[in-house]
C-alpha positions as CSV (number, residue, x, y, z in Angstrom):
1,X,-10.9,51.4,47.0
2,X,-11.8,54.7,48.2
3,X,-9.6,57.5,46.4
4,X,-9.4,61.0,45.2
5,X,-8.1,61.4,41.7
6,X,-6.9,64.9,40.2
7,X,-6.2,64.7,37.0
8,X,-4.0,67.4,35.0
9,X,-1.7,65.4,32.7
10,X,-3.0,63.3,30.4
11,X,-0.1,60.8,30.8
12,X,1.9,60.6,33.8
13,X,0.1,59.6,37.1
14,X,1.4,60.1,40.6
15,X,0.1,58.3,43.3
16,X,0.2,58.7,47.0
17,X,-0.4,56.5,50.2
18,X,-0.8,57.7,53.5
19,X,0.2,57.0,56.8
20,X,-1.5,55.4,59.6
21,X,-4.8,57.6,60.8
22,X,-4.7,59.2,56.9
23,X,-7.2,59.5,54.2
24,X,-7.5,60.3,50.3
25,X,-6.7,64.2,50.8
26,X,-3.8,63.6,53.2
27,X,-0.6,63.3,51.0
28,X,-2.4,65.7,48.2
29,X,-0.1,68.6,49.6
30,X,3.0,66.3,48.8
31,X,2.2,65.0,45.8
32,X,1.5,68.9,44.6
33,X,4.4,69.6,45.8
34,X,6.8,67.2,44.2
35,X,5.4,67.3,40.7
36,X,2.5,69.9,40.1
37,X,2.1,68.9,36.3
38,X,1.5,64.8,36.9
39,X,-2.0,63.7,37.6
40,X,-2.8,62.5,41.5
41,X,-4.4,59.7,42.8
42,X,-4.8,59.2,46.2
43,X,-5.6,56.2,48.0
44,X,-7.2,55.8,51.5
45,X,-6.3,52.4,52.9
46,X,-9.2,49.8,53.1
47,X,-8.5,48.9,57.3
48,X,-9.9,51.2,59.7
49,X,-8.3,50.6,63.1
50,X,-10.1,52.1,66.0
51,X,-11.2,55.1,63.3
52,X,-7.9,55.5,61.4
53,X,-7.6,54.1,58.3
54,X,-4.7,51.8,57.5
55,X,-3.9,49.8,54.1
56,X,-3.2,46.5,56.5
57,X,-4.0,44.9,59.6
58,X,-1.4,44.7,62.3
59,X,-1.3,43.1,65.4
60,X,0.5,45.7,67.5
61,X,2.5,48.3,66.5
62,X,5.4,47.2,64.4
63,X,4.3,43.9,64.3
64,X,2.3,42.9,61.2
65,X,-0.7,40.6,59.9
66,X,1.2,39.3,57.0
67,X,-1.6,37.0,55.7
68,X,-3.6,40.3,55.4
69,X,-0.7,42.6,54.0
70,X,0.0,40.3,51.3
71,X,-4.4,40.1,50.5
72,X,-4.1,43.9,50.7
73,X,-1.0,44.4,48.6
74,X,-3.2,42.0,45.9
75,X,-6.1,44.2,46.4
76,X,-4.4,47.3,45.8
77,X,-1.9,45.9,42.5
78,X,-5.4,44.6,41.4
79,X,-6.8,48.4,41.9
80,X,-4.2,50.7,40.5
81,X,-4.2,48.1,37.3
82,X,-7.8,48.9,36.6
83,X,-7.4,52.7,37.4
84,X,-4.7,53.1,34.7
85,X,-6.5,50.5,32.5
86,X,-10.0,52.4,32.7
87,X,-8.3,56.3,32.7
88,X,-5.8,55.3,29.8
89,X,-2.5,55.5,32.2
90,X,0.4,52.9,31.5
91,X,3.0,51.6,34.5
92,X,5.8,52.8,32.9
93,X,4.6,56.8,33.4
94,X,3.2,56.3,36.8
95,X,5.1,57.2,40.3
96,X,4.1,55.8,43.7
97,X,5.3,58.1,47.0
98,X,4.1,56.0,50.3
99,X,4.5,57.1,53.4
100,X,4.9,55.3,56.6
101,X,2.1,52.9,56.5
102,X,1.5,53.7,52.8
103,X,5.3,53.6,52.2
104,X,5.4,49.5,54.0
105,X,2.4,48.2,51.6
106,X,4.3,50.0,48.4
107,X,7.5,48.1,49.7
108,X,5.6,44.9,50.0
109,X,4.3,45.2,46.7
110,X,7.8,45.4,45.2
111,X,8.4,42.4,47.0
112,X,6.0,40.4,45.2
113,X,5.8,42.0,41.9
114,X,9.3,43.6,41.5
115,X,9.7,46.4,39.0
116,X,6.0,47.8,38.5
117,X,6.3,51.7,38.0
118,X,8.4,54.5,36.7
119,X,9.4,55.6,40.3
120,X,9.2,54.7,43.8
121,X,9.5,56.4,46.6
122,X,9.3,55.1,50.8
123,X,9.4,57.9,53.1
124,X,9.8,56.2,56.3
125,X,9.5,52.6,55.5
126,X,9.7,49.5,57.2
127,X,11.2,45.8,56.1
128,X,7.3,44.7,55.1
129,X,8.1,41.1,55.4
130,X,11.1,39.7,57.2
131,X,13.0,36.6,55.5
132,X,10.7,36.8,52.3
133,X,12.6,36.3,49.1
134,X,12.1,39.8,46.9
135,X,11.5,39.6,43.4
136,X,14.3,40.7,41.2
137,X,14.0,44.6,41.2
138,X,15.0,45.4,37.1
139,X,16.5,48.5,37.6
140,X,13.5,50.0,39.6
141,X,14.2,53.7,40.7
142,X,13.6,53.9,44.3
143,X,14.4,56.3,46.8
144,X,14.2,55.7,50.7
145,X,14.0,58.3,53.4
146,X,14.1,57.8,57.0
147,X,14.8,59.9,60.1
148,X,17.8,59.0,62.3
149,X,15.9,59.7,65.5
150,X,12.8,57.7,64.2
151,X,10.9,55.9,67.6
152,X,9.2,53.8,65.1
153,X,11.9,52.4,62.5
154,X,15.7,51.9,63.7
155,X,17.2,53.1,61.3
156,X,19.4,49.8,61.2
157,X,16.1,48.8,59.4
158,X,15.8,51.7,56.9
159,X,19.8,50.4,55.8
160,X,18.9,46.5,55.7
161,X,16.3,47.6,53.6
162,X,18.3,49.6,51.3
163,X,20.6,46.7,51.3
164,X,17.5,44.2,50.5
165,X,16.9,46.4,47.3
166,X,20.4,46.7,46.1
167,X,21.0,43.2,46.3
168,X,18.1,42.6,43.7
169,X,19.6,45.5,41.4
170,X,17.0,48.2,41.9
171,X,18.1,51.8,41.4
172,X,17.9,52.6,44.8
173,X,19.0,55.9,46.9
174,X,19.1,56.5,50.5
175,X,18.6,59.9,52.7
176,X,18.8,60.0,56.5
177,X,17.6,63.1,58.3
178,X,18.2,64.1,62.1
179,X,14.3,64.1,62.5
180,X,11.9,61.5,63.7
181,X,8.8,59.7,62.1
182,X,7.6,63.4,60.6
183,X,8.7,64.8,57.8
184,X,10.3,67.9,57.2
185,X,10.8,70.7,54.6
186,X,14.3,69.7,53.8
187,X,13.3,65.9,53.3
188,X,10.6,67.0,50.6
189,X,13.0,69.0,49.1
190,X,14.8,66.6,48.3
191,X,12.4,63.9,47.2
192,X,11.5,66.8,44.8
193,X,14.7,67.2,43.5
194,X,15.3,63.5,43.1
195,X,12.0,63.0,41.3
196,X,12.3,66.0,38.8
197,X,15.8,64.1,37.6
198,X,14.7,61.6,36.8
199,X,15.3,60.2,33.6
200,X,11.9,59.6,31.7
């Protein structure tokens, strides 16, 4: 896959996925942003949808080509395995912050491989795969945020989903903002705090 990699720590890894229309360098400003000391990757999804790249196919908005979401969640479980095999990384010390179109592919590959990384984080996240059975979650730190006034996910969604998780006993936390499908100064604030307490 197409990526960008910055590396600072030798260690921990934090990786980003972008949103519909994004690219490797889009959620670079985030991730710098959130933790400064980890090392980045960034991954630019492998569908390009009338020029903006995607990390699934979907057949209209909101309505997804699940036979091609679960081949691209493989694909990118297959990728980041490799990456931290080949640059010395383990799962345990690497983060994933999604967003939006990144943020349904990193919930989808909770649901088929359950607990994976250190941290997870959905900024704006759909259910990925309705009535699919989620593997048991271990404990998985996750945090959710969604805007109240979002066009694109009710946010009766965002709680199912927070529901979904906490029934399979992941570590999950939930924030709700007033804005939309954006994201806002306040929202990354928060993700920041969140993420700098964790406990290693």
């Amino acid at each position: 896959m197409i990526h960008k990699f910055i590396k600072k720590s030798k260690t921990k890894l934090l990786i980003v996925l972008h949103g519909t229309g994004g690219d490797e360098t889009s959620m670079i400003p985030i991730a710098e942003y959130i933790d400064h000391e980890s090392s980045i990757l960034s991954i630019r999804g492998n569908v390009n949808e009338n020029g903006m790249f995607r990390y699934f196919k979907r057949i209209k908005p909101g309505v997804f080509d699940i036979e091609n979401l679960k081949n691209e969640t493989k694909n990118l479980k297959e990728f980041i395995d490799d990456f931290l095999d080949k640059n010395g990384f383990k799962l345990e010390n690497t983060s994933v912050i999604g967003y939006s179109n990144g943020a349904n592919i990193l919930g989808s590959l909770l649901y088929h491989y359950g607990r994976v990384f250190r941290a997870v984080i959905l900024m704006h996240p759909m259910i990925p795969i309705k009535n699919h059975s989620l593997i048991n979650q271990q404990s998985q730190k996750i945090l959710i945020t969604a805007g109240v006034n979002d066009p694109l996910v009710n946010i009766e969604e965002t709680n199912e989903l927070f529901t979904i998780f906490q029934s399979k006993n992941a570590d999950v936390t939930k924030k709700i903002y007033s804005n939309g499908h954006s994201v806002n100064e306040i929202e990354l604030l928060d993700i920041k705090i969140w993420f700098n307490n964790l406990s290693i």
